[in-house]
C-alpha positions in Angstrom: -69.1 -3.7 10.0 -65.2 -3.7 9.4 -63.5 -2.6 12.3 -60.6 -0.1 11.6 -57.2 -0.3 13.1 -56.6 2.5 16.3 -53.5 4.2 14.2 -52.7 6.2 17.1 -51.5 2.5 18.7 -49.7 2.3 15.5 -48.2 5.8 15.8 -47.3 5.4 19.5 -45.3 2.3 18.4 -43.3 4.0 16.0 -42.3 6.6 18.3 -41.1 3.8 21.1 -39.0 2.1 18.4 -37.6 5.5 17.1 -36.8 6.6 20.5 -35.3 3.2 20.9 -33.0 3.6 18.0 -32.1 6.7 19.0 -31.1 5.8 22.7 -28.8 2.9 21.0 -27.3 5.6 18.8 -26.4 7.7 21.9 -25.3 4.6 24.1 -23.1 3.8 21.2 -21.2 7.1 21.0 -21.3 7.3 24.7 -19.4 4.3 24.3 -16.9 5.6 22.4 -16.2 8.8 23.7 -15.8 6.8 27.0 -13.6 4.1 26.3 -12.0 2.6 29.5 -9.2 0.3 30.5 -7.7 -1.4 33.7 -5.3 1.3 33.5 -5.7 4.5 35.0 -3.7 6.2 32.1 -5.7 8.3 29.8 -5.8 8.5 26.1 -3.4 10.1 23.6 -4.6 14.2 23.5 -7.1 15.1 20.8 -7.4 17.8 18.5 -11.3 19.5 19.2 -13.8 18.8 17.3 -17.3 19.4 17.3 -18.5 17.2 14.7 -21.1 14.7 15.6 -19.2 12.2 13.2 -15.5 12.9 14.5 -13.0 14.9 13.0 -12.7 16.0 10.0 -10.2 14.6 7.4 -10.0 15.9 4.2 -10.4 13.8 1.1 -7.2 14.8 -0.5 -3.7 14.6 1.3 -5.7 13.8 4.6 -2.1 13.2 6.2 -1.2 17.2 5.9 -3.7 17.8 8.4 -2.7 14.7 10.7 0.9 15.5 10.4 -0.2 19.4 11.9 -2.0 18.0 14.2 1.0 15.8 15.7 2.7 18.8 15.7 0.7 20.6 17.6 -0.6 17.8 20.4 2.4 15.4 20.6 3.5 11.9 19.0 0.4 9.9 19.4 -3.3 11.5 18.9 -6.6 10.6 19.5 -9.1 11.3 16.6 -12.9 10.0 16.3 -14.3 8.6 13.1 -17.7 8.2 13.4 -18.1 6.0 17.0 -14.6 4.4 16.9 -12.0 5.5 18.6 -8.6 6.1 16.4 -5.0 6.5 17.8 -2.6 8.1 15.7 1.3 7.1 15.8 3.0 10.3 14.0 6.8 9.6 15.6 9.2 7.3 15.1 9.9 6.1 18.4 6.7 5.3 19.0 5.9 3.3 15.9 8.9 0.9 17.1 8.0 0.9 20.4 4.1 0.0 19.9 3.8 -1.1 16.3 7.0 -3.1 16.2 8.1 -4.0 19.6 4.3 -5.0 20.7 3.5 -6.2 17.4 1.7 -9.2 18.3 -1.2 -7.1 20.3 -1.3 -4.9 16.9 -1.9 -7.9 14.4 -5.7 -7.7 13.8 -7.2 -5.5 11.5 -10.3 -3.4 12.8 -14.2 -4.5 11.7 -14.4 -2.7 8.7 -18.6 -2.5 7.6 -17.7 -1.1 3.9 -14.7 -3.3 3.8 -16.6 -6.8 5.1 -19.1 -5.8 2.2 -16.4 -5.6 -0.7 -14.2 -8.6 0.5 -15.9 -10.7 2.7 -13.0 -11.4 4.7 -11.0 -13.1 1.5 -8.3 -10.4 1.1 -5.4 -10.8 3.7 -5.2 -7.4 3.9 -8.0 -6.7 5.4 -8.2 -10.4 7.3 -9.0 -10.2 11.2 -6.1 -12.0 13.3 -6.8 -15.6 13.7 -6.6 -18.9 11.5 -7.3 -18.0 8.6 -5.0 -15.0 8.7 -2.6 -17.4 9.8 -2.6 -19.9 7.3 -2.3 -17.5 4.1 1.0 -16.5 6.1 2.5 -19.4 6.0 2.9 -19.7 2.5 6.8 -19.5 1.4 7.9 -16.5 -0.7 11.4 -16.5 -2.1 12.2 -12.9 -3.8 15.3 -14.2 -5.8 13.4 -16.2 -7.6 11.7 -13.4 -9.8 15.2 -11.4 -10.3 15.8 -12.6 -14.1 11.7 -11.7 -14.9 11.9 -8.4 -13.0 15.2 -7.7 -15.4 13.8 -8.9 -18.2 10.7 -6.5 -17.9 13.1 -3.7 -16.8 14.9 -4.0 -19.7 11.5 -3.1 -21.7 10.8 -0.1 -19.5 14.0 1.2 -21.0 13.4 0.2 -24.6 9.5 1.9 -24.3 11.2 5.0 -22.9 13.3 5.3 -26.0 10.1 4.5 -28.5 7.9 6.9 -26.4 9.2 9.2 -23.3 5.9 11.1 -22.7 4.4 8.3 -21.4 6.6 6.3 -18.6 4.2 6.1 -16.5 2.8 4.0 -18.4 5.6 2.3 -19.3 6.1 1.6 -15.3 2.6 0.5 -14.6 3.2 -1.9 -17.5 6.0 -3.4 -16.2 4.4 -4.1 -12.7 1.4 -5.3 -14.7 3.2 -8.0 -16.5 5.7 -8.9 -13.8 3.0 -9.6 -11.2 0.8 -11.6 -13.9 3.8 -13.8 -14.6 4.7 -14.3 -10.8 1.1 -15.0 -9.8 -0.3 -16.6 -12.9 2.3 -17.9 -15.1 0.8 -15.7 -17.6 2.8 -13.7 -20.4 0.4 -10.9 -20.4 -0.7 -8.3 -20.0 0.9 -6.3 -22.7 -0.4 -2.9 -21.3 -1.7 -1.7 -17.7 -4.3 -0.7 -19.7 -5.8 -4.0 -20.4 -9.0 -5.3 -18.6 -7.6 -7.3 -16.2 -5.7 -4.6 -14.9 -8.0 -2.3 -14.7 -10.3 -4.4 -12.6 -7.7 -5.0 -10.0 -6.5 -0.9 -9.8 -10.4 -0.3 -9.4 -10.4 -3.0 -6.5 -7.4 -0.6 -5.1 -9.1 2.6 -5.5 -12.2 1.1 -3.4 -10.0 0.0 -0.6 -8.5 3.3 -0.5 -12.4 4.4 -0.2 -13.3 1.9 2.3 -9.8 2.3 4.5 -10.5 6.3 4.5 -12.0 7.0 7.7 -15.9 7.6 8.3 -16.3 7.4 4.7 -18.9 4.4 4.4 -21.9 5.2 7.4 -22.0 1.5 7.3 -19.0 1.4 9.9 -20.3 3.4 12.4 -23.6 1.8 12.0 -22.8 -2.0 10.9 -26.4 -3.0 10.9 -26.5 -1.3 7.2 -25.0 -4.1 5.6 -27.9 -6.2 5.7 -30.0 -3.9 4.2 -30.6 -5.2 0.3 -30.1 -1.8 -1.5 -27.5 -0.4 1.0 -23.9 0.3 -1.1 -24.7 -1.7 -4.0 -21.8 -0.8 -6.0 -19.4 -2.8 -3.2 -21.4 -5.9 -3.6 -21.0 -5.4 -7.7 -17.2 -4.8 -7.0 -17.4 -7.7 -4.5 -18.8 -10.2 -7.4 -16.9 -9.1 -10.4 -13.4 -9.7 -8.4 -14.3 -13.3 -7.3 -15.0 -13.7 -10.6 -11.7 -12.3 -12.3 -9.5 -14.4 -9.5 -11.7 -17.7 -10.2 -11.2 -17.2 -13.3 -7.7 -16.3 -13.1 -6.9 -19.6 -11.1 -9.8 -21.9 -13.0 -7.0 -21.0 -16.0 -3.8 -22.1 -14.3 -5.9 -25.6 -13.0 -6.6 -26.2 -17.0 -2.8 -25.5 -17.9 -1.5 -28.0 -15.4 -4.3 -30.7 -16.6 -2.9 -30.5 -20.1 0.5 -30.6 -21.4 1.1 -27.2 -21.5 3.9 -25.9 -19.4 3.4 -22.3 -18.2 6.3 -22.3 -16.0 6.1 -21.7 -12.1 3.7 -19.4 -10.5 2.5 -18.5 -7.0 -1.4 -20.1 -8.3 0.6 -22.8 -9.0 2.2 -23.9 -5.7 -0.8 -23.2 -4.1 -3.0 -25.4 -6.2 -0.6 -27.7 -6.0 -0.4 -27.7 -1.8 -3.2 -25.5 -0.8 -4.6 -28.9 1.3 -1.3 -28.4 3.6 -2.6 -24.9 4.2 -6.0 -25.8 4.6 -7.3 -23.0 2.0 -10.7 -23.9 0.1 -10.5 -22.9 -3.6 -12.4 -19.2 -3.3 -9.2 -18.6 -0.9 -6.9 -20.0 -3.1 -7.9 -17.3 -5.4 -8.2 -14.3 -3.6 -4.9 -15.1 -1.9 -2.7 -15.2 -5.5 -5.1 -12.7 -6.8 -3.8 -9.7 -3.9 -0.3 -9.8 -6.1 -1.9 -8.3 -9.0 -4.6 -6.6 -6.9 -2.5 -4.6 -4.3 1.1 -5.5 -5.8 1.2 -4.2 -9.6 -0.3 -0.3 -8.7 2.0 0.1 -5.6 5.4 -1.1 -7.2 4.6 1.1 -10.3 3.6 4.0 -7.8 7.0 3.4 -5.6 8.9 3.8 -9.6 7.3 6.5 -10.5 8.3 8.0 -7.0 11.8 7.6 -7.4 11.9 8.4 -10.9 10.0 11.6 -10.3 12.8 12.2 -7.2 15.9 12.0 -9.7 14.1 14.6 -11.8 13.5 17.1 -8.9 16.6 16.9 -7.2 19.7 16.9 -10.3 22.3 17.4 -8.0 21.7 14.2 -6.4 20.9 12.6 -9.3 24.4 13.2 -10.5 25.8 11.5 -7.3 24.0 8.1 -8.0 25.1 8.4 -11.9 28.8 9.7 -10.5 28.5 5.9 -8.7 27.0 4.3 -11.5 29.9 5.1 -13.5 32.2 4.1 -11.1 31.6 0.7 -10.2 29.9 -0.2 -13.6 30.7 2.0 -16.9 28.7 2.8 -19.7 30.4 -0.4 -21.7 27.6 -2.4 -20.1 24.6 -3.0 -18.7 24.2 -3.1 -14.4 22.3 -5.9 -13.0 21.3 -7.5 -9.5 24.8 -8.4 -8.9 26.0 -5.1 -8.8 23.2 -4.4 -5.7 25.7 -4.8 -2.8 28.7 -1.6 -4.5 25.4 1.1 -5.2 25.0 2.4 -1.1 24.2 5.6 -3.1 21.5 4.0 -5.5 20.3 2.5 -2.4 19.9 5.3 -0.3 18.8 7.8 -3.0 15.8 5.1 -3.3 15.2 4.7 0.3 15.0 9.0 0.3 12.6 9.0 -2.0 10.0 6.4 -0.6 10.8 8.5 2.6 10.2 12.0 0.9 7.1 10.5 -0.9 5.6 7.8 1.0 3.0 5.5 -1.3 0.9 5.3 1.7 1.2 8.1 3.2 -1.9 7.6 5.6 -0.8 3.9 6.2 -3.5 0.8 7.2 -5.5 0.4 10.7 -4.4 -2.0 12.5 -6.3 -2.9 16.0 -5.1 -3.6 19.3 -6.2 -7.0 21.4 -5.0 -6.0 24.7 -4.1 -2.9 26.2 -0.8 -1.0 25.0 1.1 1.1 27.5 3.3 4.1 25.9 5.0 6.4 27.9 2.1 8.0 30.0 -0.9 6.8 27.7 -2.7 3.7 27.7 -4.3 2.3 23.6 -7.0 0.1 25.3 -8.2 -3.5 23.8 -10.2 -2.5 20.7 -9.1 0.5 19.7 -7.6 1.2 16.2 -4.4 2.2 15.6 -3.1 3.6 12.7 1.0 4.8 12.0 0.9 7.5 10.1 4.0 7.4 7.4 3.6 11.0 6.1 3.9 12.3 10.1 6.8 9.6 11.2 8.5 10.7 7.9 8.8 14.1 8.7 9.8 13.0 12.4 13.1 15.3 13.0 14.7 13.4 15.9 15.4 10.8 13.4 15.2 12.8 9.7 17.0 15.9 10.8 15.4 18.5 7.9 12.7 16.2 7.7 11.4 18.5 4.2 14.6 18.1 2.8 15.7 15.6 0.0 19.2 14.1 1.7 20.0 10.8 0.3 23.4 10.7 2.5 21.8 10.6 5.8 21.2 6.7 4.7 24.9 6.4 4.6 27.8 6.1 6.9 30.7 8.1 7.5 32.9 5.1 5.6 30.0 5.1 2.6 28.4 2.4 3.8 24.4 1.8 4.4 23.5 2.8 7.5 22.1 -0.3 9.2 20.0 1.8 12.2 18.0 3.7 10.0 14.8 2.5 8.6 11.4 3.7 7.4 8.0 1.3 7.2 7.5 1.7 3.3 5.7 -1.7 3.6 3.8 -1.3 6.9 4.5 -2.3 10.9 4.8 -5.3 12.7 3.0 -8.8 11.9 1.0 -7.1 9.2 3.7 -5.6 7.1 3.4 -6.6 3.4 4.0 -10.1 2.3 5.6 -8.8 -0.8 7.9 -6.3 0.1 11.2 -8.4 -1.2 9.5 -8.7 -4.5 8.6 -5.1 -5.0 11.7 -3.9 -3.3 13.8 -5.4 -6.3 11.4 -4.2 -8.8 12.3 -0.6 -7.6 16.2 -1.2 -7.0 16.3 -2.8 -10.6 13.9 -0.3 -12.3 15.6 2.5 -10.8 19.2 1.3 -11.3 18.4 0.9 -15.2 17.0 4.1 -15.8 19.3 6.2 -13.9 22.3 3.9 -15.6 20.7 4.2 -18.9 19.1 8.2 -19.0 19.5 11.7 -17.3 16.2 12.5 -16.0 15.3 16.5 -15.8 11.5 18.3 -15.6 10.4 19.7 -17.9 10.1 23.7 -17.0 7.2 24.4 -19.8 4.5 21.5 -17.8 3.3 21.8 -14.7 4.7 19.5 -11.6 2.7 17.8 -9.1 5.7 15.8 -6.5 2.6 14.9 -4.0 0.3 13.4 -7.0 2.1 9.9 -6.4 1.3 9.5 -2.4 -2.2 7.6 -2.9 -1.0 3.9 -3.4 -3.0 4.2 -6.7 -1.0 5.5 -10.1 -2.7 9.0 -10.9 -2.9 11.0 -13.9 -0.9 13.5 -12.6 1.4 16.0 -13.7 4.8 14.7 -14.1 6.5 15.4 -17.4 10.1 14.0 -17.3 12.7 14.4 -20.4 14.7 11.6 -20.6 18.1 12.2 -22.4 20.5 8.9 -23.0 23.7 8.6 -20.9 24.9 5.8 -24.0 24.4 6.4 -28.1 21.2 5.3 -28.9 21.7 2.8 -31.3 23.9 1.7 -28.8 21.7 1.3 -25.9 19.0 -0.3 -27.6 21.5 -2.9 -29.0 22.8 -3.6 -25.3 19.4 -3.8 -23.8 18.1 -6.4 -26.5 21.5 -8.2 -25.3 20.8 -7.9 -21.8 21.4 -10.8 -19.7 18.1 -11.7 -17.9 20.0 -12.8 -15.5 22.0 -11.5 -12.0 
């Protein structure tokens, strides 16, 4: 006779291995609530919270909250996500002090679950510190290079404003679009940051945003999840279409240099041509010149928009930068790069704006590898750190009127740029963006056009949204801007069809 199983042993067994799981659940958080270092000094203050997954951050303009929080409990916070440990930087000082200053025990990047998932360590972004990391560094970057493309695509901006106002944003995200295809690709298109490519990379920029947001994937307090086959399926679809658009991407510069064709110079180029220096096999080859489009095209068009959307806010100030314009250039021609170095105003009224606005307002983790001494707090080894631009923008020691719109305190007494002033638009440390000359330019020559070229005023009928820009991701947001010429028309269109390309 068939012997049946005892199920109580069965049942018994279940119960040890839940109780198990459980107990490594609870070591875990015990862990992380009790974080220790050599040092004696505790942990930045933390808000309460009694959420058994950490505070609580809310999905939109999560930084409002962090910046009250600062307020209230000093410079540097402690927050939990889930079973890591978070420090908060919310005050300028600090951020030099630990971000810049100690930079080198700041340069890794946390173990993101979600983010290991969608990337699998390819994008530099997101790459731990070590060799790897290392060697996509040491590639050369040489901004100047780009200055008569980025003109000739800022000349279109202008001539699509004229054809169609309603839609700059558009026009902008176009514009980054094709610049960054040509600089990483060689490739003449896109002709709208509508088309397919494009909208691949800004969904690959949405789903970092997802995956850098804190506690939002379970799968980085409990990493285990990732090898489960059904667990977050739509990162390993996103994870398999983007290899595929960068191979294909660079598979398509590798045929143009095996035929006669000559597409010009591009960064998939150079590094096909000496990624054996840098050690890079051919998957990082791609992901490497694929993070121009991927990160580069939606935050330059974002930082545009921002400035763009500035003018239009603040008219008084506007009319200083024009007041300069037509000073030091006229309206008998058109401005170029070589006019950069008389424009303090256009500079500063720029700088304001990315201040006023910051494109990332939350800014990117980065994780210490030894412990970091501030003041009277100790950051142990391990713990992520994160500078917050939205708080350190409103920091008053620095930005007296911090909610203000002052384009002057960026200037001297003798009208000069102030050269002890700064803000991290394009992050801290050893992990600031790669590309921050290239998309600086794209801003100074985008903004320098359209202020040269149009007045910029809201429209009082449409409604206004001036925080719809701080995501890192171009929105559909409200922001309807009337564009009236500063030169005739016919004018204008003939001098930007005559424009130089060059500067």
């Amino acid at each position: 006779m068939l012997q049946l199983p005892d199920l109580r042993i069965y049942d018994n067994t279940q119960l040890i291995l839940n109780a198990a799981a459980c107990v490594g659940v609870i070591g875990v958080v015990i862990r992380a609530y009790l974080r220790k270092s050599d040092s004696r000094l505790p942990l930045p203050p933390s808000p309460p919270s009694w959420r058994l997954r950490g505070h609580f951050l809310p999905p939109r303009s999560p930084s409002l909250t962090v910046a009250r929080w600062i307020d209230e409990y000093g410079p540097l916070i402690t927050i939990r996500s889930g079973t890591q440990t978070v420090v908060i930087i919310g005050c300028h000082k600090a951020a030099v002090d630990i971000m810049e200053k100690q930079g080198r025990m700041l340069a890794d990047r946390p173990r993101l679950a979600a983010g290991e998932i969608l990337t699998r360590g390819l994008v530099m972004v997101l790459s731990r510190a070590g060799d790897r990391f290392r060697r996509k560094r040491r590639f050369p970057k040489s901004a100047e290079t780009y200055q008569p493309l980025q003109m000739s695509q800022a000349k279109t901006v202008i001539l699509s404003i004229l054809d169609d106002p309603r839609n700059f944003q558009n026009h902008v995200g176009t514009y980054a679009a094709a610049t960054i295809m040509k600089i990483a690709y060689g490739k003449t298109t896109p002709t709208s940051a509508t088309d397919p490519e494009i909208r691949e990379a800004r969904q690959l920029v949405r789903r970092f945003n997802t995956i850098m947001r804190h506690g939002y994937y379970l799968v980085d307090s409990i990493p285990w999840l990732k090898y489960i086959p059904w667990y977050a399926p739509e990162l390993k679809d996103e994870f398999e279409r983007t290899k595929r658009l960068y191979t294909d991407q660079l598979n398509r510069v590798k045929l143009h240099m095996q035929s006669s064709e000559d597409i010009g110079p591009s960064f998939s180029k150079y590094i096909l041509e000496n990624g054996h220096l840098y050690g890079l096999t051919d998957t990082e080859m791609a992901y490497l010149a694929g993070a121009f489009f991927g990160a580069g095209t939606e935050t330059t068009a974002v930082a545009i928009c921002t400035v763009l959307m500035a003018a239009a806010h603040f008219p008084e100030e506007q009319a200083k930068v024009q007041a300069e314009l037509d000073a030091v250039i006229g309206r008998e021609r058109v401005p170029t790069f070589a006019d950069k170095p008389s424009l303090p105003r256009l500079e500063a009224f720029v700088s304001e704006a990315l201040r006023w606005r910051p494109v990332t307002p939350e800014g990117l983790p980065h994780r210490t590898t030894e412990d970091v001494i501030w003041e009277n707090y100790c950051i142990p080894a391990g713990t992520t750190v994160t500078g917050n631009h939205w708080a350190i923008s409103r920091d008053p020691e620095v930005y007296p009127e911090p909610d203000a719109f002052k384009p002057q305190r960026w200037i001297t007494d003798q009208g000069r740029l102030r050269d002890d002033l700064t803000f991290f638009v394009f992050g801290f440390g050893r992990r600031v963006c790669p590309g921050q000359h290239v998309a600086n330019r794209s801003v100074f020559i985008n903004s320098l056009l359209v202020l040269w070229a149009f007045q910029l005023s809201l429209d009082p009928t449409k409604p206004q949204d001036d925080m719809g820009f701080t995501n890192a991701v171009m929105p559909n947001v409200p922001c309807t801007i009337e564009f009236q010429t500063r030169v005739p028309e016919a004018e204008l269109r003939r001098m930007m069809q005559n424009y130089p390309e060059a500067g």
